[in-house]
Kinemage of the C-alpha trace (Angstrom):
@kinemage 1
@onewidth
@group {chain A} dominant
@subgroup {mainchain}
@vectorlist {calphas} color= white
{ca unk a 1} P 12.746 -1.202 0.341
{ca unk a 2} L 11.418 -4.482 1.444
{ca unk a 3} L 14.248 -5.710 2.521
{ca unk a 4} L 15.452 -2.483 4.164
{ca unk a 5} L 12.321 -3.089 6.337
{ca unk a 6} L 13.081 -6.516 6.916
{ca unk a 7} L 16.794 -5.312 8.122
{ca unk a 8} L 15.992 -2.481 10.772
{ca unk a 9} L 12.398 -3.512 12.211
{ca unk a 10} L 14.352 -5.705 14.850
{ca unk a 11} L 16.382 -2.962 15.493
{ca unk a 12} L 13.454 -1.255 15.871
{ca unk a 13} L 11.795 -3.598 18.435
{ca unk a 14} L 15.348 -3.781 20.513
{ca unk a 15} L 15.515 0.291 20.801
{ca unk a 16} L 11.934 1.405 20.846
{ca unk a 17} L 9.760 0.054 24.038
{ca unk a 18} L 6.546 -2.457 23.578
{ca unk a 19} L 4.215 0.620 23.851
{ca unk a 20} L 6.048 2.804 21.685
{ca unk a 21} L 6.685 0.398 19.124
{ca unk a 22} L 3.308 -0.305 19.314
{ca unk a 23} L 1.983 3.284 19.331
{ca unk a 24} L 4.180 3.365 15.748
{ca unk a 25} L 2.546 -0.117 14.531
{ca unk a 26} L -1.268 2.027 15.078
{ca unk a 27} L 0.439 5.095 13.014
{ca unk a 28} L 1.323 2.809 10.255
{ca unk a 29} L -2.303 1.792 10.667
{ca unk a 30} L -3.876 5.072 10.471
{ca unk a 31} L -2.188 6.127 7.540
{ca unk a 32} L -3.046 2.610 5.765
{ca unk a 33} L -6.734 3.748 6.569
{ca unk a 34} L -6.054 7.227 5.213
{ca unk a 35} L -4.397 5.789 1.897
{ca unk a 36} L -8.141 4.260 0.799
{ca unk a 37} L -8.127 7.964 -0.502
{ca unk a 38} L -5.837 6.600 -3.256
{ca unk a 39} L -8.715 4.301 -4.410
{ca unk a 40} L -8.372 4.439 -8.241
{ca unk a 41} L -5.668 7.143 -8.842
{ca unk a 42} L -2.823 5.232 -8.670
{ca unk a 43} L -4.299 2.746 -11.302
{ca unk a 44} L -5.914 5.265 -13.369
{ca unk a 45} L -3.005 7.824 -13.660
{ca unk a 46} L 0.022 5.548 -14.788
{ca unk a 47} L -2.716 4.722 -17.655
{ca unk a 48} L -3.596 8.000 -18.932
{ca unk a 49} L 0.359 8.505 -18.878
{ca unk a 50} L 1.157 5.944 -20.977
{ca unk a 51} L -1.972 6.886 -23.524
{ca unk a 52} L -0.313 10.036 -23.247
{ca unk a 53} L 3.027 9.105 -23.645
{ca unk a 54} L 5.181 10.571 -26.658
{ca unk a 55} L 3.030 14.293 -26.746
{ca unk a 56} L 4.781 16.366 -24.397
{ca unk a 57} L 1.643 18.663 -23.995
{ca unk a 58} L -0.382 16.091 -23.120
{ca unk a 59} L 1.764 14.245 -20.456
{ca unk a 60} L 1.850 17.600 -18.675
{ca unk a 61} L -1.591 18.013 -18.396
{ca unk a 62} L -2.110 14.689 -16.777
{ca unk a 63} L 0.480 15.380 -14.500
{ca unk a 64} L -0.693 18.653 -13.504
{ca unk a 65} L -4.259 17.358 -13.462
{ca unk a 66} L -3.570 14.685 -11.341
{ca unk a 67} L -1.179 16.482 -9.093
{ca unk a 68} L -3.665 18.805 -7.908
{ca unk a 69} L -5.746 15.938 -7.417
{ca unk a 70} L -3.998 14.403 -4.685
{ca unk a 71} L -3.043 17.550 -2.914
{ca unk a 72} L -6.927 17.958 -2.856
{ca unk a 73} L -7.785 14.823 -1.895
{ca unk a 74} L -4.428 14.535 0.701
{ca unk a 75} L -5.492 17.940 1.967
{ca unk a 76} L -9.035 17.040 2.571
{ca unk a 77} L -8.002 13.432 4.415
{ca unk a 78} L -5.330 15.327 6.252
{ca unk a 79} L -7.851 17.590 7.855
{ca unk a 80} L -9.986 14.637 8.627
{ca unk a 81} L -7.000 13.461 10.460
{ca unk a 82} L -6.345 15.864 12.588
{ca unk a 83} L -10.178 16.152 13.462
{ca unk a 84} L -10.056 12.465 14.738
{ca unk a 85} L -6.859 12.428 16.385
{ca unk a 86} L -8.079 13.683 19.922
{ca unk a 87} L -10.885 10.422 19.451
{ca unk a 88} L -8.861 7.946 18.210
{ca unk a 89} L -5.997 8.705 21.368
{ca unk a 90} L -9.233 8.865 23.806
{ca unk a 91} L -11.629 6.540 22.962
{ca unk a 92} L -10.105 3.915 20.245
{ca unk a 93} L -6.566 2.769 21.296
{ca unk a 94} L -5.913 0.793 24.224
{ca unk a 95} L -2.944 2.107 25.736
{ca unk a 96} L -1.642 1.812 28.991
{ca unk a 97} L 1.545 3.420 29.883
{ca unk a 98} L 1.910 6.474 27.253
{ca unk a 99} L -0.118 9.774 28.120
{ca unk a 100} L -3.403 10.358 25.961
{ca unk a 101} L -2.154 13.727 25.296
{ca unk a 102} L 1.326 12.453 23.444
{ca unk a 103} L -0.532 9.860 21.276
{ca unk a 104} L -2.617 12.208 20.349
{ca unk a 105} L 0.270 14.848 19.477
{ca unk a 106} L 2.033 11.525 17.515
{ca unk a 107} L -1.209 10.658 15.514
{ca unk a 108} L -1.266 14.142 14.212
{ca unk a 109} L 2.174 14.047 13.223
{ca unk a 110} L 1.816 10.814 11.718
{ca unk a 111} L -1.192 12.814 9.899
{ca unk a 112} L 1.342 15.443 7.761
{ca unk a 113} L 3.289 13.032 7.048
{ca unk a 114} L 0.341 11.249 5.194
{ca unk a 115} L -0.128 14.439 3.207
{ca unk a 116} L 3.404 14.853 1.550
{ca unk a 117} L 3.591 11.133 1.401
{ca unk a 118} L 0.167 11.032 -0.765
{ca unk a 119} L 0.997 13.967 -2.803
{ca unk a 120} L 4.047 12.088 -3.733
{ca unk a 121} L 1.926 9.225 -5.620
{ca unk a 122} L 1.478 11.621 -8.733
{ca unk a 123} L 5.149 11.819 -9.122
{ca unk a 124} L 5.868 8.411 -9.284
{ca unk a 125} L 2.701 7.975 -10.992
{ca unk a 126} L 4.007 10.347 -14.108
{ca unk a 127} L 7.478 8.267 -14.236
{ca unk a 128} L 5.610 4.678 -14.019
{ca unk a 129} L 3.272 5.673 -16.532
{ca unk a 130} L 6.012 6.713 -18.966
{ca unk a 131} L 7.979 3.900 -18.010
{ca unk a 132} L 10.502 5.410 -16.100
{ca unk a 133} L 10.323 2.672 -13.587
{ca unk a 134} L 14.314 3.531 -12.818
{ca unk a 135} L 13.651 6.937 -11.798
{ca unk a 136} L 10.589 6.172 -9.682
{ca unk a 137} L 12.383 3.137 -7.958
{ca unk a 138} L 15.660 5.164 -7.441
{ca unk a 139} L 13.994 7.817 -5.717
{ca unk a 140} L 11.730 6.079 -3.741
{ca unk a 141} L 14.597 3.847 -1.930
{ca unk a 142} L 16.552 6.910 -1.828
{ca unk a 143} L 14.275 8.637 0.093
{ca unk a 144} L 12.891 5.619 2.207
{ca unk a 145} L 16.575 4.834 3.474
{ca unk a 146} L 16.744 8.658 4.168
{ca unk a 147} L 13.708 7.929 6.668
{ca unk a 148} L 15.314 5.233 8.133
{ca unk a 149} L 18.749 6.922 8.636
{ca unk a 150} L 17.192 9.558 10.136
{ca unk a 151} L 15.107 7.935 12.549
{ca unk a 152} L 17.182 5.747 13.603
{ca unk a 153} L 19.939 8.418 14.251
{ca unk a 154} L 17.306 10.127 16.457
{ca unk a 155} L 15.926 7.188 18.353
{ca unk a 156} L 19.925 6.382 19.078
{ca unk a 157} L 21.069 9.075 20.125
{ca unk a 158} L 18.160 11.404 21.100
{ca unk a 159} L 15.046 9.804 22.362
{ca unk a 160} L 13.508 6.495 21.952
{ca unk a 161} L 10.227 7.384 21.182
{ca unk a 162} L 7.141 6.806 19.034
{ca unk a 163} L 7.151 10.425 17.970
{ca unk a 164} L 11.265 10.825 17.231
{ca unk a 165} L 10.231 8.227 14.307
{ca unk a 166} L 7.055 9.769 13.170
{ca unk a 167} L 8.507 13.444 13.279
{ca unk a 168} L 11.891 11.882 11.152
{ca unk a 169} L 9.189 10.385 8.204
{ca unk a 170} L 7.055 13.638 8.366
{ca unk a 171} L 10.358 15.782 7.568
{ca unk a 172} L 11.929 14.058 4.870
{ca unk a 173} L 8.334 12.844 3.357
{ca unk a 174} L 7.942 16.610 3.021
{ca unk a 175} L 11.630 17.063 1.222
{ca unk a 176} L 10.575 13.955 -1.179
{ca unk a 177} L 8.014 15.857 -1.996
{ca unk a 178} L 9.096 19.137 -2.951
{ca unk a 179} L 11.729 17.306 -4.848
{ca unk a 180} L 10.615 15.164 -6.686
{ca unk a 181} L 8.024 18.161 -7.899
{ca unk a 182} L 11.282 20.337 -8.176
{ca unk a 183} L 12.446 17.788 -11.112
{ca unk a 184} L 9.296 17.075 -13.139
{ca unk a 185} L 8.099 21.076 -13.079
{ca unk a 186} L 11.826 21.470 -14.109
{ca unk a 187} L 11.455 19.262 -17.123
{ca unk a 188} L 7.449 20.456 -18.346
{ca unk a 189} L 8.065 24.213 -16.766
{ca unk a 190} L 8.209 25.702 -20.842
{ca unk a 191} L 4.784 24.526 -21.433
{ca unk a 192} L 3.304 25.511 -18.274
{ca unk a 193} L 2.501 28.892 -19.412
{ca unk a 194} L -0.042 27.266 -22.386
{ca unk a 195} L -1.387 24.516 -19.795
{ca unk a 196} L -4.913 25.580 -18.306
{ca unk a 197} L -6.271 23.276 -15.971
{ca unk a 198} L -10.257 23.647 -14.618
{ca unk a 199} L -12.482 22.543 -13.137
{ca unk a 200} L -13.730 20.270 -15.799
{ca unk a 201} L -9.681 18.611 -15.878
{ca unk a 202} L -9.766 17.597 -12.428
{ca unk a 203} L -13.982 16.693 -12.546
{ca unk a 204} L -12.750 14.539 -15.495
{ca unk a 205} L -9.908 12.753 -14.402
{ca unk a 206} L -11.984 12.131 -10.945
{ca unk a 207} L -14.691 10.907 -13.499
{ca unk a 208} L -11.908 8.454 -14.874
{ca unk a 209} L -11.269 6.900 -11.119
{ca unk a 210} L -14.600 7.030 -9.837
{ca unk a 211} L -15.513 3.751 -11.144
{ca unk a 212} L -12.027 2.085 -9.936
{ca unk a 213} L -11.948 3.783 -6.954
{ca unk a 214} L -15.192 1.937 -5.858
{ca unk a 215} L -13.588 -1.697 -6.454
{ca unk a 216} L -10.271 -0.181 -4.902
{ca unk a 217} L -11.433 1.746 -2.148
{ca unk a 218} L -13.249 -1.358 -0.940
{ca unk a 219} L -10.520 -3.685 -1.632
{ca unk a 220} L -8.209 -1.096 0.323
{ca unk a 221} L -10.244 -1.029 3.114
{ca unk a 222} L -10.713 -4.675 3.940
{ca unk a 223} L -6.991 -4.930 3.307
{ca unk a 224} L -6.823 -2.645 6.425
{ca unk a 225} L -9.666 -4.609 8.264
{ca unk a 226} L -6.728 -7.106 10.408
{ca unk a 227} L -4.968 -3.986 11.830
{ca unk a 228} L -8.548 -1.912 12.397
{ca unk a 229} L -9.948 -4.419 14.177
{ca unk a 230} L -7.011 -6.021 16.052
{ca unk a 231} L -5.974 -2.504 17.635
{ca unk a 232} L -9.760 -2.069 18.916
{ca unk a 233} L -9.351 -5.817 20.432
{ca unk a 234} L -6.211 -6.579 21.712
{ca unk a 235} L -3.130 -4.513 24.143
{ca unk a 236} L -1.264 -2.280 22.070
{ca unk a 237} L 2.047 -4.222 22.971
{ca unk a 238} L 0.203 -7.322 21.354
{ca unk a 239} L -0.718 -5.253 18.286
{ca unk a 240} L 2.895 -4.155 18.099
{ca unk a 241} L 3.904 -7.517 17.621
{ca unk a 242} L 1.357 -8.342 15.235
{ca unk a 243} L 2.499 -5.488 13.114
{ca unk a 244} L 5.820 -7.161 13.187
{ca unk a 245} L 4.626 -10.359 11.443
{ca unk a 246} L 2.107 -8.586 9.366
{ca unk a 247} L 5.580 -6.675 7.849
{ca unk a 248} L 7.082 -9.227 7.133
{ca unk a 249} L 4.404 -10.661 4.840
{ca unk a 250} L 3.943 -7.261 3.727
{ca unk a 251} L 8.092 -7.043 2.696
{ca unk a 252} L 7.232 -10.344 0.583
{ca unk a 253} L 4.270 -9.100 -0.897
{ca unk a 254} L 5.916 -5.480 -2.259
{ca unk a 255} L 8.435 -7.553 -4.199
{ca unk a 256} L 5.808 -8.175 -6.271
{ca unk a 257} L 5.090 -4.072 -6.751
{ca unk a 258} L 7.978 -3.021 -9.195
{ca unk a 259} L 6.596 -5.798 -11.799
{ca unk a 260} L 2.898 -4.508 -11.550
{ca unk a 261} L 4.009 -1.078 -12.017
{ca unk a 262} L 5.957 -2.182 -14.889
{ca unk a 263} L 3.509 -4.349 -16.919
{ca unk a 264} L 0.374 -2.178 -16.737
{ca unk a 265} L 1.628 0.196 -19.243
{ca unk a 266} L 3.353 -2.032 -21.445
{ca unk a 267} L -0.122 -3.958 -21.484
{ca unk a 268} L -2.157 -0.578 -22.031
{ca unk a 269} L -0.112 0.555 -25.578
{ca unk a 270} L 0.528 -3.245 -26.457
{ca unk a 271} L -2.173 -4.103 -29.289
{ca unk a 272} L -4.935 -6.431 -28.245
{ca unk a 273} L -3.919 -9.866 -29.252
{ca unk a 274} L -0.861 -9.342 -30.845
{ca unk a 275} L 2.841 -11.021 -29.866
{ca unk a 276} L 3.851 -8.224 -27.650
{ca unk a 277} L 1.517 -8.397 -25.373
{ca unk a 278} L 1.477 -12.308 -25.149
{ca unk a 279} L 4.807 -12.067 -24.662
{ca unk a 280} L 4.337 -10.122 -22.374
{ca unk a 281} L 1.672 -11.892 -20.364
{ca unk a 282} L 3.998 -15.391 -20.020
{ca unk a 283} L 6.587 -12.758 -18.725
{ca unk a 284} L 4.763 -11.215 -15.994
{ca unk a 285} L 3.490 -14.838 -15.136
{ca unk a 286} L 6.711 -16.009 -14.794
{ca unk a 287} L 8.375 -12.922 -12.847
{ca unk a 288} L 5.423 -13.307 -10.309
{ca unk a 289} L 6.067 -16.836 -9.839
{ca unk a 290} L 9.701 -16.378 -8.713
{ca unk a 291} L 9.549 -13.340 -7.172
{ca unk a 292} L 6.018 -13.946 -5.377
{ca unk a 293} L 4.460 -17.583 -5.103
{ca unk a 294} L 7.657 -19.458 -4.585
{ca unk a 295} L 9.209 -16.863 -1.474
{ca unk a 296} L 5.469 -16.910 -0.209
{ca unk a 297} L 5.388 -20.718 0.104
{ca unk a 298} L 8.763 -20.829 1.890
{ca unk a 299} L 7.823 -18.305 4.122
{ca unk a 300} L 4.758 -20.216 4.854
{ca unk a 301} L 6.827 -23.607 5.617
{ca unk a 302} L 9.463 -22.265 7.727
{ca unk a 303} L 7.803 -18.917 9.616
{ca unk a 304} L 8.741 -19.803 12.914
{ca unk a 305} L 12.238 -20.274 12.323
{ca unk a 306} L 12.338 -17.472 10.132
{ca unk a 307} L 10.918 -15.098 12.730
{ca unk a 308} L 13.477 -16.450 15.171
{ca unk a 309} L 16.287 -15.776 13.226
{ca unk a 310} L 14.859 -12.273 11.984
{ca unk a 311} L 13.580 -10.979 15.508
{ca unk a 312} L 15.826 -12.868 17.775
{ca unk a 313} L 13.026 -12.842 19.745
{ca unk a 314} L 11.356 -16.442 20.977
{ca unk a 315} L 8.191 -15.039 22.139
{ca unk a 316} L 7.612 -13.253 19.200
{ca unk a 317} L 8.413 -16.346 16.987
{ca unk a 318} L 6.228 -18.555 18.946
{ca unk a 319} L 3.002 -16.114 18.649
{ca unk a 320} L 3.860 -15.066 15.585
{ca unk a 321} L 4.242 -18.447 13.574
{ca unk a 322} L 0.702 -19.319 12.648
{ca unk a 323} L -0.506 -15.983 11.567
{ca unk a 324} L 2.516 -15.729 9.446
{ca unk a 325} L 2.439 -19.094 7.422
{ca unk a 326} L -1.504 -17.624 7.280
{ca unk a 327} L -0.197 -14.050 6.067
{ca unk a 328} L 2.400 -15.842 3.426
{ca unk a 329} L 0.040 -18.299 1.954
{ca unk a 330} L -2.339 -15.334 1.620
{ca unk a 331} L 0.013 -13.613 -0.434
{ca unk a 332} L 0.947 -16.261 -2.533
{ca unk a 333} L -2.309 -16.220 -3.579
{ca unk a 334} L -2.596 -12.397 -4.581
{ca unk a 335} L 0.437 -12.705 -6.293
{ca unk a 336} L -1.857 -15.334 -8.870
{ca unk a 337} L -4.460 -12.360 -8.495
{ca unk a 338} L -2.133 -9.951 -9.086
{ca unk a 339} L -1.688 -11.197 -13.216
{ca unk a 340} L -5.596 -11.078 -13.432
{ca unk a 341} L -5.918 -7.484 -11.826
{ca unk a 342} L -3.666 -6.214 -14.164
{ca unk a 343} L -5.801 -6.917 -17.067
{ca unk a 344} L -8.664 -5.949 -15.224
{ca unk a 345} L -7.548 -2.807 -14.924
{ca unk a 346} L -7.248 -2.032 -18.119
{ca unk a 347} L -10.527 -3.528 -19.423
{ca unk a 348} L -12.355 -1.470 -16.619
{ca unk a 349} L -13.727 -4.114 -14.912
{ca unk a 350} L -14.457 -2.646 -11.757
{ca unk a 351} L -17.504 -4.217 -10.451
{ca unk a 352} L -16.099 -7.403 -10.705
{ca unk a 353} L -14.112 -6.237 -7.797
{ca unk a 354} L -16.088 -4.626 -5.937
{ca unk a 355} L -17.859 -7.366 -5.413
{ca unk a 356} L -15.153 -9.851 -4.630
{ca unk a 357} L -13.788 -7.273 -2.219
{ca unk a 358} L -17.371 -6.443 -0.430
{ca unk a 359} L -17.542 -10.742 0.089
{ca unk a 360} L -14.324 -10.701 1.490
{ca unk a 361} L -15.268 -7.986 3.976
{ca unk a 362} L -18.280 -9.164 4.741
{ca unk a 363} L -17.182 -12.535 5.646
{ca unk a 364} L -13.793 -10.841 7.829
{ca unk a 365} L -16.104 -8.358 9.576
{ca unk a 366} L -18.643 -11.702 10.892
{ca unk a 367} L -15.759 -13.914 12.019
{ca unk a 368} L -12.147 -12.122 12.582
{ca unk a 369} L -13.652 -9.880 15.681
{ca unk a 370} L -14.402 -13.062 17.468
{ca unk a 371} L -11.593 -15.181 16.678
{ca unk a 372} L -8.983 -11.982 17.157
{ca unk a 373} L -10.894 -12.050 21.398
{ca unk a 374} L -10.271 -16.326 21.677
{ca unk a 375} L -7.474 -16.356 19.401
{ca unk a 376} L -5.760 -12.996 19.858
{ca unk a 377} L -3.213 -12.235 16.352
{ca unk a 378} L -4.296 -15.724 14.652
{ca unk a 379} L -7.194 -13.565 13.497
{ca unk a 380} L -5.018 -11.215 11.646
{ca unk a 381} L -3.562 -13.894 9.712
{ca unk a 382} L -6.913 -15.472 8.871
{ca unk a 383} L -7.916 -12.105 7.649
{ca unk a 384} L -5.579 -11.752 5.467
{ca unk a 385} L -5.888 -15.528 4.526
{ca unk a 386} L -9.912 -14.505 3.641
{ca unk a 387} L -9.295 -11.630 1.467
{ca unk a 388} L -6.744 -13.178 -0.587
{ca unk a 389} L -8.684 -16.164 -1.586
{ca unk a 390} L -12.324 -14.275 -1.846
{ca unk a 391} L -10.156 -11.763 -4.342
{ca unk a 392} L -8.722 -14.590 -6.319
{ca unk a 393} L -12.061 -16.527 -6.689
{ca unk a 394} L -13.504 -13.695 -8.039
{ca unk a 395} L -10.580 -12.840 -10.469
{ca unk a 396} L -10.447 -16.281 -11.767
{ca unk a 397} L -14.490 -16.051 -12.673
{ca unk a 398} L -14.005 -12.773 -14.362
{ca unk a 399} L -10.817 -14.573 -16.429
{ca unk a 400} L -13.056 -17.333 -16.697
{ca unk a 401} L -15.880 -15.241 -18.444
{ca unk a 402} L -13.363 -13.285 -20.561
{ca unk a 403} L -12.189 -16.249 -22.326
{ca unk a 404} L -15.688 -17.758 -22.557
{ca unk a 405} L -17.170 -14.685 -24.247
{ca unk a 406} L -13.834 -14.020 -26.849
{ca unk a 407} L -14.368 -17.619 -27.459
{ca unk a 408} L -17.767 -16.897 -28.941
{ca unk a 409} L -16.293 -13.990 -30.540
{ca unk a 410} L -14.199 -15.693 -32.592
């Protein structure tokens, strides 16, 4: 997927104007913003999947319980959506050549999408959980080339527009959807009839996330703070471009995904202490280095000429040099983080990060604004640059404390 991204975005820039383009980089935006509503699910249900793994009875109630989780929680962030569309085309983005009206009628549009596409995170929760990583990964590139195909078809041949690529996402996001729930009801459908999920289910498993969700939802949040506060600051076609390098580090950072997704339930069954999960643990370090710390750090060395050869674009490449080698260091570190989290995730050490994540924002809400009005997309890469080391710092201390105290415990 990452590297699908990394294939068609220049296409994207060649076919799509400045504006539009950018118009699509504040979509991506606003659906980044809606995704905090994810805060703790996605951790949470992989986990009680893989507790449940083996009873058939029991993996369908999770799935069912946390299905109609996120179609409650999509629903409700939908509707929020489409109440602050009219504001956000109005009063928030700075466009200049686009009609308020269509970037309005795009940001709701943009908004349906987010539904099916949120919905969608309890199917590929249930397979990650059970360790069906192949089935999750298969039909998540299958569908995200789909997207592509489309849209590009469209902008090619029909219109070169903003909303051509938005409506293309919303359709097939909405056929991933339906089925991928098609093929898991399929498989669980004989013990639906003896399933009864309440109120108390769905209370429950929200129970399960809350405390997650507050460390997440924060850490979410100020993930999304270079993109909020660069589209309030600078031109849209500016943003556009800065959505361009932020990609890129963002195609580096989701190689690291698949191996997260794989180790969390491995480490959740695995027996504290024994060789499995040891074994494990040197694994995942290793995996992370070559797949996330040592691509970062090239990325960081050559960005420029890596942006010239990827955009073909010299402006681009010039601007967009420093914030990148900012953006790739930045994920070099999370990809160190990214071992810790793991393990705090399944010791339930959630106010560790929220803390670490309310620091970060803190110190990116005092000092990005400014820098992103004298330095322009610089300040999206120091964002990024902030979190990342504020998140590791704090990760570190909680490993730190974790070995202190089994220390005494032995």
């Amino acid at each position: 997927m990452g590297g699908l991204t990394l294939a068609l975005i220049p296409v994207y820039l060649h076919l799509l104007p400045p504006q539009q383009w950018g118009l699509v980089a504040a979509c991506m935006t606003f659906q980044g913003v809606l995704a905090l509503l994810d805060a703790g699910l996605a951790q949470i249900m992989p986990r009680e999947m893989a507790i449940a793994g083996g009873n058939a009875a029991s993996e369908a109630k999770v799935f069912r319980t946390f299905s109609r989780l996120y179609l409650i929680v999509g629903g409700i962030g939908m509707l929020a959506a489409q109440l602050g569309a009219g504001w956000l085309a109005q009063d928030w983005l700075r466009v200049a050549d686009i009609p308020r009206a269509h970037v309005e009628i795009v940001l709701r549009v943009a908004a349906v999408q987010f539904l099916f596409q949120f919905a969608n995170n309890a199917h590929l929760g249930y397979w990650n959980g059970l360790q069906r990583q192949a089935t999750a990964n298969f039909s998540q590139c299958a569908f995200f080339t789909a997207k592509h195909l489309i849209a590009l078809s469209l902008i090619l041949f029909w219109k070169a527009e903003a909303l051509t690529y938005l409506s293309s996402f919303m359709v097939i996001s909405s056929l991933e959807w339906y089925t991928n729930r098609y093929f898991i009801t399929a498989q669980i459908s004989r013990l639906e009839e003896t399933l009864s999920i309440t109120l108390d289910d769905l209370l429950q498993a929200a129970r399960q996330a809350a405390g997650l969700a507050t460390g997440v939802l924060l850490g979410v949040f100020v993930s999304q703070l270079d993109r909020i506060i660069l589209s309030r600051t600078v031109e849209l076609e500016q943003f556009g471009r800065y959505v361009v390098v932020a990609q890129l580090g963002q195609a580096f950072l989701q190689l690291q995904y698949p191996i997260m997704r794989a180790f969390l339930p491995s480490l959740v069954v695995a027996e504290a202490g024994t060789n499995s999960e040891r074994v494990s643990n040197r694994t995942l370090g290793l995996a992370v280095l070559g797949v996330g710390i040592l691509p970062a750090l090239l990325l960081a060395i050559f960005a420029e000429p890596v942006l010239v050869l990827w955009t073909r674009d010299v402006s681009i490449a010039a601007e967009g040099a420093l914030p990148l080698a900012l953006i790739a260091i930045a994920v070099a570190f999370n990809s160190i983080f990214n071992i810790i989290f793991i393990h705090m995730v399944k010791s339930s050490a959630f106010h560790f990060l929220a803390v670490g994540y309310f620091v970060a924002g803190v110190i990116i809400i005092l000092i990005v604004p400014g820098c992103a009005r004298t330095y322009g997309i610089v300040a999206g890469g120091l964002s990024w640059l902030v979190f990342c080391s504020v998140q590791l710092f704090f990760g570190v201390w909680w490993w730190l404390r974790q070995r202190r105290n089994l220390g005494r415990l032995i």
